[in-house]
N, C-alpha and C positions, 0 to 999 in steps of 0.2 A: 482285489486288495493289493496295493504296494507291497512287496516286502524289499527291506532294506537290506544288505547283508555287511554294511558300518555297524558298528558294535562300540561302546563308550568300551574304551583301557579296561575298564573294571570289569568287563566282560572276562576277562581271563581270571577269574573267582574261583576257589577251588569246587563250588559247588557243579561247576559242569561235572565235576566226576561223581555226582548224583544220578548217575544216567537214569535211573526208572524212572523217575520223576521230571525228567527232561529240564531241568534246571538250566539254569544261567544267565549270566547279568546282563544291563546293555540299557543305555539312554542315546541317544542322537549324538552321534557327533560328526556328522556331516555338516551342518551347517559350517563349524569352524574349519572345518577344513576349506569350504568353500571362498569363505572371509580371506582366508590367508593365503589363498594360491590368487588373489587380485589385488593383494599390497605388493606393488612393484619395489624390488628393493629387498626386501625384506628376507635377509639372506638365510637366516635358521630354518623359514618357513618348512611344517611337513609338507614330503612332494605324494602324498600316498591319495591314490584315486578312486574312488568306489567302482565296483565293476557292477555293470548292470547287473539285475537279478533275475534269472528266468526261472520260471518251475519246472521241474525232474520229474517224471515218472521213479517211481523206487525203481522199478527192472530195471533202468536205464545209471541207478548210481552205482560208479566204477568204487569196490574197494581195493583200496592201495595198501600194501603190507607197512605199517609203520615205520618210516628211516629217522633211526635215532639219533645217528651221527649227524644228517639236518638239523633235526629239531635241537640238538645239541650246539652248532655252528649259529642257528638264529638265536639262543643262548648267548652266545659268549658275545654277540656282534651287541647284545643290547646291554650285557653291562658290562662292554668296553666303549659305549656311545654313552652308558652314562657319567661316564668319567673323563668324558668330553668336554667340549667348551658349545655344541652346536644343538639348540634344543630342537631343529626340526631333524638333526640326522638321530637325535633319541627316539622322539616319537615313532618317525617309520622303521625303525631298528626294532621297536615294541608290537609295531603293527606286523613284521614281519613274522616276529616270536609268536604273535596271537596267530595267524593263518599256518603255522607249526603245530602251537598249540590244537588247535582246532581241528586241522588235520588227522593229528592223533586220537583225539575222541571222538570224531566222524568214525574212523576205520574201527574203534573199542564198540562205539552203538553197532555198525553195521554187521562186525564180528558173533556179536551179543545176539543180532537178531536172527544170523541166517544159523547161527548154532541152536538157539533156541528151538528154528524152525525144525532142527534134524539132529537133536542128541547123538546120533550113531554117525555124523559126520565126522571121518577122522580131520579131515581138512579142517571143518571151521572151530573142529575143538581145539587144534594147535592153535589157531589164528588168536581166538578169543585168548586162551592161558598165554598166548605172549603180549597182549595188549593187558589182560588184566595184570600181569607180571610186571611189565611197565610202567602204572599208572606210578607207582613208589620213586621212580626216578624221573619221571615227568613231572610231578606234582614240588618234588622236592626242587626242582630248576624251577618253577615256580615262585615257590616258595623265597629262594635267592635272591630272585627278580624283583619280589615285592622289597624285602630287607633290604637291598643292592638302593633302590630309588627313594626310599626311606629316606638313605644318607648322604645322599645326591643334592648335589647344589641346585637345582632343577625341581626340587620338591613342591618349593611354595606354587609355580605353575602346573605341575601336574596336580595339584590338589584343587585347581579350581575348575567350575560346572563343568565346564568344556571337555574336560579329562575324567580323574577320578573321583572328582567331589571332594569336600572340605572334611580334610581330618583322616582324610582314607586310611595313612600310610600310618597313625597312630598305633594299630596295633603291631605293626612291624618294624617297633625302633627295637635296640639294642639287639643281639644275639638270636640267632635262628637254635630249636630243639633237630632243626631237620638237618641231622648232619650225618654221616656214612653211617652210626649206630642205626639212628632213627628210622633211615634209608632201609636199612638190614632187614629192623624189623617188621614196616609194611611191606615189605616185600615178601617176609615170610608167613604176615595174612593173609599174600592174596594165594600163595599157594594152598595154604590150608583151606581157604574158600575153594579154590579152581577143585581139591578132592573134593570137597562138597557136589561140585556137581558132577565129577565124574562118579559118586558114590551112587547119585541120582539116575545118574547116566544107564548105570549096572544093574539096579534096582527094578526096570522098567520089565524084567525079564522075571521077577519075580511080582509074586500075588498079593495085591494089595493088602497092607492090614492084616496079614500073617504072622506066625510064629515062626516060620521060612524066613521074613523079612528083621524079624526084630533081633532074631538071634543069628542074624549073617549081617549083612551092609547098616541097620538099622542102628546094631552093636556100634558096627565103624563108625556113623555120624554121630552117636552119642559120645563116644569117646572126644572124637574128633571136636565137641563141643567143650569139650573138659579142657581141650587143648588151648582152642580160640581164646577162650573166658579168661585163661592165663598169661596169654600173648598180650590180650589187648590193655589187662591193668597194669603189665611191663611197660605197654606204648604208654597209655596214659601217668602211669610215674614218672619214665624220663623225659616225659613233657614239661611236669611240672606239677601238673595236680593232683589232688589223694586221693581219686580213683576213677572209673573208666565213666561212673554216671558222670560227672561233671566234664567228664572228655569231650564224652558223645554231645552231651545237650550245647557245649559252649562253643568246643571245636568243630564238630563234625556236622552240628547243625545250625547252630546259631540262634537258639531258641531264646526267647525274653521270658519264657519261664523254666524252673528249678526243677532237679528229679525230688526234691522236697516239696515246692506246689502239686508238680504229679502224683507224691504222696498220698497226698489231702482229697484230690479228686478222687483217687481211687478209692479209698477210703471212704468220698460220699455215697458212690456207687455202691459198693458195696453195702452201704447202711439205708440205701435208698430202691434202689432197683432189680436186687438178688432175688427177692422174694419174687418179685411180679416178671421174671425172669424164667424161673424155676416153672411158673404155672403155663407161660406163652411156650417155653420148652419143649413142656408136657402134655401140649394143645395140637389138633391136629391141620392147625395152620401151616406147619412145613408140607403137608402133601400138595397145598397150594404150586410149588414150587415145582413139584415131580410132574407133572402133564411137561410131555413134548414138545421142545422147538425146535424149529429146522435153522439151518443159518440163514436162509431166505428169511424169516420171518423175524430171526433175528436185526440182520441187517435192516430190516424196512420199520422195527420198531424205532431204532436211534434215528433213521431217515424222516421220518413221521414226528418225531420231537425236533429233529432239525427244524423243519419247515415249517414249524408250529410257531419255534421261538423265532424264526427267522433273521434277518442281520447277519452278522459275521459267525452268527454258531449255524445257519444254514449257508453258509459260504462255507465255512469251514469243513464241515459235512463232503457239498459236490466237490471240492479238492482233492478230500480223504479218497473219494471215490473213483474219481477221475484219474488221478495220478499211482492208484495200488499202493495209498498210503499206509494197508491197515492190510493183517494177515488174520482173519478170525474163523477158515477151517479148519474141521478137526482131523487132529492125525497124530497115530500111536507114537509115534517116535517124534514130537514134539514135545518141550518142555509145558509140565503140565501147572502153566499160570499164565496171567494177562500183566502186561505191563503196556506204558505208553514210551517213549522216548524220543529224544530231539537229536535230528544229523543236523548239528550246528554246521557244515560245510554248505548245507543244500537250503539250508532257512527253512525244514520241512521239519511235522513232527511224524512220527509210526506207532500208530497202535499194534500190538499183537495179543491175539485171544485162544488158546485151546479150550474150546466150548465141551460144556457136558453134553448139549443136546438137550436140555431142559428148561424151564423158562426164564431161571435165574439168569442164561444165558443174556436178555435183552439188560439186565440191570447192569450186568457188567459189561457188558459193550459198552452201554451211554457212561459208566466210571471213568473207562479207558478213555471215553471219547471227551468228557470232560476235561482230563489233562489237555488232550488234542487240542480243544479251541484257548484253552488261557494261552497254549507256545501258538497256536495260528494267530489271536488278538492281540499276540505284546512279540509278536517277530521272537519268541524265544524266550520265555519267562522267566522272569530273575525271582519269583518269589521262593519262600523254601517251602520244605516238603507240608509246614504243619499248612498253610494258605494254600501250596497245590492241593490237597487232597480237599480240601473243601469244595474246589469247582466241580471235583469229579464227585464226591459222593452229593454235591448240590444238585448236581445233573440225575444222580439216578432218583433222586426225591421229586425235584419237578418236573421229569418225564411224566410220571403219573399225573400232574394237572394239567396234560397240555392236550387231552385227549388221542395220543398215543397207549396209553396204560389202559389197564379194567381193573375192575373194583376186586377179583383175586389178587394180581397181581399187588394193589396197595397196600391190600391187607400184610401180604407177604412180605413186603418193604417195609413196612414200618415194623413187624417182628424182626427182620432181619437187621433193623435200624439198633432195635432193642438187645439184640445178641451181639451186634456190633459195639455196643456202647459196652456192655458186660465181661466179653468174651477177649477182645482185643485187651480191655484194662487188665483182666486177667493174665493174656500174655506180659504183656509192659509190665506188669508186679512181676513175676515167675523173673523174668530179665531183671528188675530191680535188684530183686533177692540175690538171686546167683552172681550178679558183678558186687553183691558186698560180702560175699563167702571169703575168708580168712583163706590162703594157700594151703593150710592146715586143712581145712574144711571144704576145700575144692574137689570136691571126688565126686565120680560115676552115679554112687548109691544119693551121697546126698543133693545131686541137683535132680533126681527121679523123684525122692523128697518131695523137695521143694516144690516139684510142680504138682505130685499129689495132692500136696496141702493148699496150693490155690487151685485146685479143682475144688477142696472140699472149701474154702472161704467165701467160692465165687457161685458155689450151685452149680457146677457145670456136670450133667450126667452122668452118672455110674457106669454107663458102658465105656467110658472113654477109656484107651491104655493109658497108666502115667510113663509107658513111651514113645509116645506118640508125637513129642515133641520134635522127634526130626525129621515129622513132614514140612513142620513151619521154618521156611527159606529163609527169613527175615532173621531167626536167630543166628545163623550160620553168614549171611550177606549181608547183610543190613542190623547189624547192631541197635538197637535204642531206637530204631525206627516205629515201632506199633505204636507208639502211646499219638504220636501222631493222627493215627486211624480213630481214635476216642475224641481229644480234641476237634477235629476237623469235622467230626459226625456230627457232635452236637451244635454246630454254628449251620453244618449242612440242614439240621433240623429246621431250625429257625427258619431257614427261608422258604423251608416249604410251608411251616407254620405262617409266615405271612401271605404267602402266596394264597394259602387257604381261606385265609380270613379277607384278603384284599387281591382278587382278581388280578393280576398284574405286575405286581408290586415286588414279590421274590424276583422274579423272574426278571425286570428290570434291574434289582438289585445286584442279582448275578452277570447279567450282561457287562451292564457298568461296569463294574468292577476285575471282569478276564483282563484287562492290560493294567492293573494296579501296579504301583512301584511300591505300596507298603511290604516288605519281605517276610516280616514276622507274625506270627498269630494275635498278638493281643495289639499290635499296633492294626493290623488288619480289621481286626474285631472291632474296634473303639471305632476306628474311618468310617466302617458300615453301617456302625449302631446296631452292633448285636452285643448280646450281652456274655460274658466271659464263664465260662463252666466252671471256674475256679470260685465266684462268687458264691457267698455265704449263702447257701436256701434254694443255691439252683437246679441241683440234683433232686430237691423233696418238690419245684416245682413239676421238672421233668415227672417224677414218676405220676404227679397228678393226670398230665396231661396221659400218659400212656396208659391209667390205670383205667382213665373214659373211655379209650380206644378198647381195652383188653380184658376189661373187670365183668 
């Protein structure tokens, strides 16, 4: 497979600093460059040259400690070309900004991943906290850049195919929120996150799921959430909006639907799927899941779905392989989660997995590796998180029909499909609630509340602690990101559901669709011909369907 490493303008989207999800943008634009380095004459023309592309082993990718002062200098050189009279000394002034750009979240993923690898590195934890500490002064030059070109005489060309697309810079007329304030205060999220993880860091010495743990570091992250919850409806007021839900879903994700549609959904859920919930719960399908796997076995089940689906998700696959694209041993002093992510410098993606050792293990491998093939099929995938995660949890649904899976394993999957659909909504509500808490009513006791009381709304087990909340990462990292994981299940469903009914048919649908340029979930969803969770009756069909599997 070619990979390209030209990038459309718009590649420089803030959504690269989604790094879990390996985000970011990018349509062709080589061709024009090729067009206008053969009009003789043509004195603006960009001089900027694609550099071949070869593939990296990971061992082999050098990380470079971020230089600010560069990435600052490729800054200034492009909006003082915007206010130029020469639109190709613009463009390669932007091109030059974007391999700055770029550079810097290359070194934040690479950072991200060799800490991850070894919590107790003192080295790659500095590395990471000064890239994560950075992203607030990078994003905000960003930010400039887009506003700066907005008001540039040079606009109407940069808004056509060739460049940004028609209408790009609409949302960055008049006044930027990103100013030294704004600066101040993402910068004082990512500290409060960076303790997040050294809380994690610290914790790893102590016993899981203790009274040791909840009344020492467990204490700190709770708090520490008290803190975030109040930072971030700060960032979201001087933004502009009246509160952090409509931040997250507009700004930070770019969602086409409301934390008021998410309302309704969860709320069908709830009225539809709690009950038959409660009983799969209480069923002893999860021991399914406890029999042993090795990483061998692991590794050869997503290997076995590669070759099954073949095309570019078994190309994607010998790459992952080939190059030490994917880190999925286990080991104590590794961060204990799976993420996928993209070194946009290398055109490569990286899976990492700290495996239990059990057989859930192979479901999340093929997740991870789902992300994998949508940035291996689209050079880097500009979709957002709610479409990335439907390749990956689509992939852990149609591993099971492709004769990699057995008939425990299924069973397993779609209970877990089932707690996914219940148990994420439940987190997303708990999140809901706590960012519309009053400053008055932001406190310790009452977000412990609050998550009590969606344990009791949601059916979710009596064993559980209501502190338990600061194992879940995503509250503390990733803000308003779960509701995600519910959307993107139930579309994941579907295609297993078709595939089930029609040999083939998911599974081309999935294929197709890895290099889609639709960004958003229901624009996503209508392209495919799936139908949307938020529709009136579809939750009471769901549970039909689960209740033949489970009843």
């Amino acid at each position: 497979m070619k990979k390209g490493n030209l990038r459309s303008l718009a590649a420089l989207l803030l959504a690269l600093a989604l790094l879990l999800t390996g985000c970011s943008g990018g349509v062709d634009f080589e061709g024009y460059v090729e067009n206008v380095m053969e009009m003789v004459g043509l004195s603006d023309a960009p001089t900027y040259v694609e550099e071949p592309w070869e593939p990296t082993a990971f061992d082999d990718m050098e990380y470079i400690h971020p230089d600010l002062d560069a990435y600052q200098a490729a800054l200034d050189a492009c909006l003082a070309a915007a206010q130029g009279t020469r639109f190709g000394e613009l463009v390669d002034s932007i091109w030059a900004y974007n391999d700055a750009y770029s550079a810097f979240y290359t070194a934040y993923a690479l950072s991200y991943i060799h800490y991850c690898a070894d919590l107790t590195s003192e080295y790659w934890g500095d590395e990471y906290d000064f890239c994560e500490a950075s992203t607030a002064t990078v994003d905000a030059g960003l930010d400039e850049l887009y506003h700066t070109l907005a008001a540039c005489s040079f606009r109407e060309r940069l808004e056509t195919d060739e460049y940004f697309g028609a209408d790009f810079f609409d949302d960055y007329e008049g006044d930027s929120f990103w100013d030294d304030t704004f600066t101040a205060m993402m910068e004082q999220e990512a500290d409060l996150e960076a303790r997040y993880y050294d809380l994690s860091t610290k914790a790893l010495d102590v016993e899981y799921y203790s009274e040791t743990f909840f009344n020492g570091y467990g204490q700190e992250m709770a708090q520490l959430l008290v803190e975030l919850v109040a930072l971030r409806q700060k960032i979201a007021a001087y933004a502009g909006y009246d509160n952090y839900l409509d931040f997250a879903y507009d700004y930070t994700y770019g969602r086409d639907y409301t934390p008021e549609d998410a309302d309704v959904l969860m709320a069908d859920i709830q009225n539809n799927l709690v009950d038959l919930y409660r009983i799969v719960d209480n069923s002893d399908v999860w021991t399914l899941g406890y029999s042993s796997c090795s990483e061998e076995k692991t590794r050869k089940y997503v290997e076995q779905t590669a070759g099954a689906v073949g095309g570019v998700v078994q190309e994607a696959f010998e790459s992952m392989n080939e190059l030490g694209l994917c880190d999925i041993t286990y080991d104590q002093k590794k961060y204990d989660s799976s993420f996928e992510i993209f070194l946009s410098d290398y055109a490569e993606p990286f899976v990492f997995l700290n495996p239990t050792g059990m057989l859930g293990d192979q479901l999340t491998f093929a997740h991870e590796f789902g992300h994998f093939c949508n940035d291996y099929a689209s050079d880097g995938s500009s979709v957002g998180i709610d479409v990335a995660e439907i390749f990956s949890q689509g992939l852990e649904y149609l591993s099971l029909c492709v004769g990699a899976g057995n008939a425990d394993l299924e069973q397993y999957k779609l209970a877990d499909g089932l707690a996914t659909t219940v148990e994420q909504a439940a987190y997303a509500d708990f999140e809901h609630r706590i960012y519309r808490l009053s400053p008055e009513e932001l406190t310790l006791e009452n977000i412990r509340a609050v998550y009590a009381q969606v344990f009791a709304d949601y059916g979710i087990g009596s064993w559980r602690d209501p502190r338990d909340f600061v194992y879940i990462t995503h509250f503390f990292t990733s803000p308003l990101y779960i509701i995600s994981y519910v959307v993107s299940n139930d579309a994941a469903f579907q295609l297993y559901q078709q595939e089930k009914e029609a040999s083939g048919e998911g599974l081309k649908l999935y294929v197709d669709s890895l290099d889609t340029e639709q960004t958003t979930f229901l624009a996503f969803i209508n392209e495919a011909g799936l139908e949307s969770p938020f529709t009136s009756g579809h939750m009471e069909a769901v549970r039909e369907i689960l209740s033949g599997i489970f009843a």
